[in-house]
N, C-alpha and C positions, 0 to 999 in steps of 0.2 A: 817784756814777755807778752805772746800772745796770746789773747783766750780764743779758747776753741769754734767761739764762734766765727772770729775775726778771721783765724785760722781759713774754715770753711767758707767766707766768704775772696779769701785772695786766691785758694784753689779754683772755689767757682769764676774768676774775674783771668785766670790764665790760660782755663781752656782755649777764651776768645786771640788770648793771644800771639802773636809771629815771634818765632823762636830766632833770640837775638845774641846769647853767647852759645859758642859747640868750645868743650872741651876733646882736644885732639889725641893723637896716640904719643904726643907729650907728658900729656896729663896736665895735673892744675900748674900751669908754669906763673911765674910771675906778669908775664904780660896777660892770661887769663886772670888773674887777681887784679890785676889795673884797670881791664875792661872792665869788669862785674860791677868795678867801686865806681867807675864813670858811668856806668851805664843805671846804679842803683840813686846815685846823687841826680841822675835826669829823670827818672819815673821810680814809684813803686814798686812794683814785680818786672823781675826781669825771669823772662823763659830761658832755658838753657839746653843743651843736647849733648849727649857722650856718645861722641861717633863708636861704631863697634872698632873699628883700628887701637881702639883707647884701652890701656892696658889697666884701667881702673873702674871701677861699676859704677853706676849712677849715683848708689847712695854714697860712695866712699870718695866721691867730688864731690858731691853735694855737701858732704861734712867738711872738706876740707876746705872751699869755697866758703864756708860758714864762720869756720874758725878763723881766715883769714880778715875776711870783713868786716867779721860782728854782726853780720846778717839770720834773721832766723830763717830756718830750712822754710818754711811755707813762702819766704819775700824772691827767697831763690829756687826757681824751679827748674828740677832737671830731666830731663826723660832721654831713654835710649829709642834710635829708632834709626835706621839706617836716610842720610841723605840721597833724594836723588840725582842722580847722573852726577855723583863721587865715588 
């Protein structure tokens, strides 16, 4: 478990950076749970994005993304935000 400070500082350390999983108008499929576990076992925080196509909300990947891995929500971040030129 994380303390809140630790918390605030892997929020602060994501702003910086490049968003490397999108969940799709799939949803959290098992190849997205494959990626997230590869992508968590090479770095710390992985940024993540719910294309709007995506018939699930950010926080409601971001939990289940969570429950799959055993990741806590601060290590996996999600934000919605429309890609460009998709």
């Amino acid at each position: 478990m994380l303390t809140s400070k630790e918390r605030a500082e892997l929020r602060a350390q994501a702003n910086g950076l490049d968003t490397t999983l999108m969940v799709g108008k799939g949803g959290v499929t098992e190849q997205v749970v494959l990626e997230a576990v590869t992508q968590l076992e090479a770095r710390e925080l992985v940024k993540g994005r719910v294309l709007e196509a995506a018939l699930l909300r950010a926080r409601e990947a971001l939990e289940a993304l969570c429950a799959a891995t055993g990741a806590s929500p601060c290590v996996l971040w999600l934000q919605i935000r429309p890609v460009p030129g998709v």
